[in-house]
C-alpha positions in Angstrom: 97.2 89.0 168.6 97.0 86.8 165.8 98.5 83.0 166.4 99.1 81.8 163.4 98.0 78.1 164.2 95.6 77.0 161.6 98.1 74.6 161.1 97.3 72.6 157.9 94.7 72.6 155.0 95.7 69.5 152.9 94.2 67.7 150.0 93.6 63.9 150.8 93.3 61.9 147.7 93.8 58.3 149.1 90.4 58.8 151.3 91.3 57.6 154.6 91.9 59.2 157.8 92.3 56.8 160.4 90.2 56.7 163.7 91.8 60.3 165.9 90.8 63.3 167.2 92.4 67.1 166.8 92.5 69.8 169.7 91.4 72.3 166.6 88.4 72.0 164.9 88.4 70.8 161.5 86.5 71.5 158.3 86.2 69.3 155.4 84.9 69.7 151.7 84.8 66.6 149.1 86.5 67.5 145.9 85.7 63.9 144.4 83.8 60.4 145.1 82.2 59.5 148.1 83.7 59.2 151.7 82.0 58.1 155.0 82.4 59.6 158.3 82.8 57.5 161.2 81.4 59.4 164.3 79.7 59.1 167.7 78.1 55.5 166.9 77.5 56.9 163.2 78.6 56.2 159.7 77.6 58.4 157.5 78.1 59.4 153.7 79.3 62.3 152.1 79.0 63.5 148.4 81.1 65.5 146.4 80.3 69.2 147.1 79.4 68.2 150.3 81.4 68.5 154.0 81.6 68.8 157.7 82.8 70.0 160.4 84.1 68.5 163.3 84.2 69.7 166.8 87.3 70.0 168.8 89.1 66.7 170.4 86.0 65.0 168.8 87.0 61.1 168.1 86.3 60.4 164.2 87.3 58.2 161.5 87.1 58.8 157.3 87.3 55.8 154.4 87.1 56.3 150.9 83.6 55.1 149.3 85.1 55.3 146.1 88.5 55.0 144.9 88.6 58.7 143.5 87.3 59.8 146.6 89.6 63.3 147.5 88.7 65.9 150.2 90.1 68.7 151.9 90.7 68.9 155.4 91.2 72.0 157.5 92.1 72.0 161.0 92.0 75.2 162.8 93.8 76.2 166.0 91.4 77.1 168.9 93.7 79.9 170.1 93.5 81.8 166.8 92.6 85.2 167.8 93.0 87.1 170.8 91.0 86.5 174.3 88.1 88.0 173.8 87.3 86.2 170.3 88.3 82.8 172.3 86.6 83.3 175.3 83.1 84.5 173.6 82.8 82.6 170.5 85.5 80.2 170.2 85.8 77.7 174.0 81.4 78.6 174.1 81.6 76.7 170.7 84.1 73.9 171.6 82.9 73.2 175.2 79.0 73.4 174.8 78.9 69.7 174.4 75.8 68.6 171.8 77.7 69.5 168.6 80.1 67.0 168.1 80.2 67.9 164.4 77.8 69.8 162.0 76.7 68.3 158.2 76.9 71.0 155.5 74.8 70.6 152.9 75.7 72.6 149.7 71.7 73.5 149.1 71.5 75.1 152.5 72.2 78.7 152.0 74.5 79.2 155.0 76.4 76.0 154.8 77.3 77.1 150.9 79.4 80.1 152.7 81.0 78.0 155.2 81.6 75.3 152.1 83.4 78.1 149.6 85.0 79.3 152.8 86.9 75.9 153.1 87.7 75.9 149.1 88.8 79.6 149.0 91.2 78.9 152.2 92.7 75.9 150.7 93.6 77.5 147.6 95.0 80.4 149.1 97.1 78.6 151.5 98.2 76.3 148.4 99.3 79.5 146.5 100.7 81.3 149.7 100.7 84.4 148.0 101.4 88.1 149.6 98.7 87.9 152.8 97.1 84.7 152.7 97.2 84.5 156.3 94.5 87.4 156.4 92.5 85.6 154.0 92.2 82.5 155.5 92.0 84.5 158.6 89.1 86.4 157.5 87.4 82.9 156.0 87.7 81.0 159.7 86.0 83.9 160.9 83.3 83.9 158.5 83.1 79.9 158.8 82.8 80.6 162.3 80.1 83.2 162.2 77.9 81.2 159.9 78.8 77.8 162.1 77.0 79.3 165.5 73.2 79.1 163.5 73.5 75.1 163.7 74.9 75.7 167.5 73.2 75.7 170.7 75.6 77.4 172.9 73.5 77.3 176.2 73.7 73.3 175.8 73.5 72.3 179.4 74.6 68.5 178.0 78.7 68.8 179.1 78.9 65.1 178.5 82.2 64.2 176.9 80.8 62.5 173.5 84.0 59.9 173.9 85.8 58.6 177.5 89.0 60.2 177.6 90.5 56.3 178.7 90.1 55.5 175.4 91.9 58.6 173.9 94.6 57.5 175.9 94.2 53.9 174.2 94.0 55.3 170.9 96.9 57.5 171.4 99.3 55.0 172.5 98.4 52.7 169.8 99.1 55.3 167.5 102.6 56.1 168.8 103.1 52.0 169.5 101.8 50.3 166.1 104.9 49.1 165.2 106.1 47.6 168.3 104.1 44.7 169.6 101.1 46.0 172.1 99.9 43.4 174.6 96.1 43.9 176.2 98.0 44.2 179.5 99.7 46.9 178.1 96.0 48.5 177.0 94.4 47.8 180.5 96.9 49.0 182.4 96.8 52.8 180.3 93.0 52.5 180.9 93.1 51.7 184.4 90.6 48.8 183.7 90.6 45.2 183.7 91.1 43.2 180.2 87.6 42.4 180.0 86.3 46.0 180.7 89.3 47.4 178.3 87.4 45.5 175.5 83.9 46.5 176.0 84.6 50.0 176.6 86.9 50.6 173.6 84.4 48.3 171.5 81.5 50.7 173.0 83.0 53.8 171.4 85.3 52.2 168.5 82.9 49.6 167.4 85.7 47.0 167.0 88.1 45.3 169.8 91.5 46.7 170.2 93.3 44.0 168.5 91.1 44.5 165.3 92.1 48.5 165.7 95.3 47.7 165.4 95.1 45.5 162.7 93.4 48.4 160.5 95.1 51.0 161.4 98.5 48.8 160.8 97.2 48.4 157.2 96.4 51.5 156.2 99.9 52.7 157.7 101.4 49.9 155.4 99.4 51.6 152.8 101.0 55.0 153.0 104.4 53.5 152.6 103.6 51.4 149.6 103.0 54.2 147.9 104.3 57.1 149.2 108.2 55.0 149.7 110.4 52.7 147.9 111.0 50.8 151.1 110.7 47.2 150.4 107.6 44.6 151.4 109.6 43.0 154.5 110.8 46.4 155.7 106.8 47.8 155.9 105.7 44.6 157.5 108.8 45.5 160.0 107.8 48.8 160.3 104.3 48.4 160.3 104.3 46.3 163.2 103.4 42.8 161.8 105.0 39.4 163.0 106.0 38.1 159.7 105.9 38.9 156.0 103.4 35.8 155.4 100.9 37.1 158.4 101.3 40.8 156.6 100.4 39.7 152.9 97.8 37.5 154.2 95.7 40.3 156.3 96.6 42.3 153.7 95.1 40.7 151.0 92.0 39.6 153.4 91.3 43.3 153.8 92.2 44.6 150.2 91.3 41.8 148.2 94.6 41.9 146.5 98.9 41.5 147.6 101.1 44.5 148.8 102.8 44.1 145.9 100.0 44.3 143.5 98.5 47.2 145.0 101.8 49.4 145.1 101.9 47.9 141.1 98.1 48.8 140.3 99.0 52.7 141.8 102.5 52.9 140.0 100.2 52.8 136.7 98.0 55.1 138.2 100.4 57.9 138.7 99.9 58.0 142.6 103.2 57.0 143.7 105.6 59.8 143.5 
């Protein structure tokens, strides 16, 4: 019986999507520019006409190369199709443990299918038209199919590519940004000492916690300079920052440029609504 939990296929023009991890598996296609996939200890970029996919609850992290970077991004429920379809090709795929995410390369004959798979599902799902669930249906499948050639499904590695502790850290932080977080507070989620909280999350993250939070503060600051009307102070409030002053100048150390410049610069662009 069909689930219909393919939840979302969006079109990401800003070019960042901050360090998370999905219980589907998600597929990706640059439209435009150059992005970079943070992943496993990696940073690696990707071309227009190029993509990925990304295994299930697999921790990753994408930044714009270029400002006209735009990609779509298609994250597919695990419990699409019935039981025997999820128990033979779906959890085999997710739980095999060496593929934490697959490169496709737009001269490699099968990765072209899996490629126009992703573009043909995102258009459909934009148009909605009579039975675009059966087509995007049909294109997971296919996706799927050509996906287990660059999988080794008798993988005895069962290794979790990231330590759950620091799912848990990155998930609070994410529901907590824009109240103040404390290491305590971080330790005591990870079950760790304050010292060991720092080297493990800097072990998988590549940056301390407090750095994290920094970013990922900004970029949230970023989304509501554009995408709101709310006012400077109000995202620095909601954003989690001590003060205005502290939020324009890590601002402006990151960007190169004030809050208010930048929501200026993308009003003459056309990308504020």
């Amino acid at each position: 019986m069909l689930t219909y939990q393919y939840t979302n296929i969006s079109e990401t023009i800003l070019g960042y999507i901050p360090l998370h991890w999905h219980v589907e598996m998600q597929f990706v296609v640059v439209k435009k520019g150059i992005i970079e996939i943070r992943i496993n200890g990696n940073k690696i970029p990707v071309s227009k006409g190029e993509g990925f996919f990304i295994n299930s609850g697999i921790i990753h992290e994408i930044y714009a190369i270029t400002p006209d970077a735009t990609f779509i991004c298609w994250n597919v429920g695990i419990t699409l199709f019935d039981k025997h379809i999820q128990n033979k090709y779906i959890l085999p795929l997710i739980q095999e443990g060496s593929t934490p995410y697959v490169l496709l390369d737009p001269l490699h004959e099968k990765h072209i299918i899996i490629i126009e798979g992703i573009l043909r599902s995102f258009y459909v799902f934009k148009e909605q038209g009579k039975g675009f669930e059966l087509v995007i249906s049909s294109q997971y499948l296919l996706c799927l199919k050509e996906l287990f050639n660059e999988v080794n499904l008798h993988s005895s590695n069962n290794i979790p590519i990231y330590d759950q502790r620091v799912k848990k850290i990155l998930k609070y932080i994410h529901n907590n940004y824009h109240f103040q977080i404390s290491l305590e507070q971080l330790a005591e989620i990870a079950y760790l000492s304050k010292s060991e909280t720092i080297r493990l999350f800097k072990k998988h993250v590549g940056k301390t916690p407090f750095n994290y939070i920094l970013t990922y503060r900004l970029e949230r600051s970023i989304d509501l300079l554009i995408g709101t009307e709310s006012t400077i102070t109000e995202i620095s409030n909601e954003c989690g920052f001590s003060s205005v002053s502290y939020f324009i100048e890590k601002f402006k150390n990151s960007y190169d440029t004030t809050p208010k410049k930048f929501r200026k610069e993308k009003k003459v662009k056309g990308q504020v609504p």
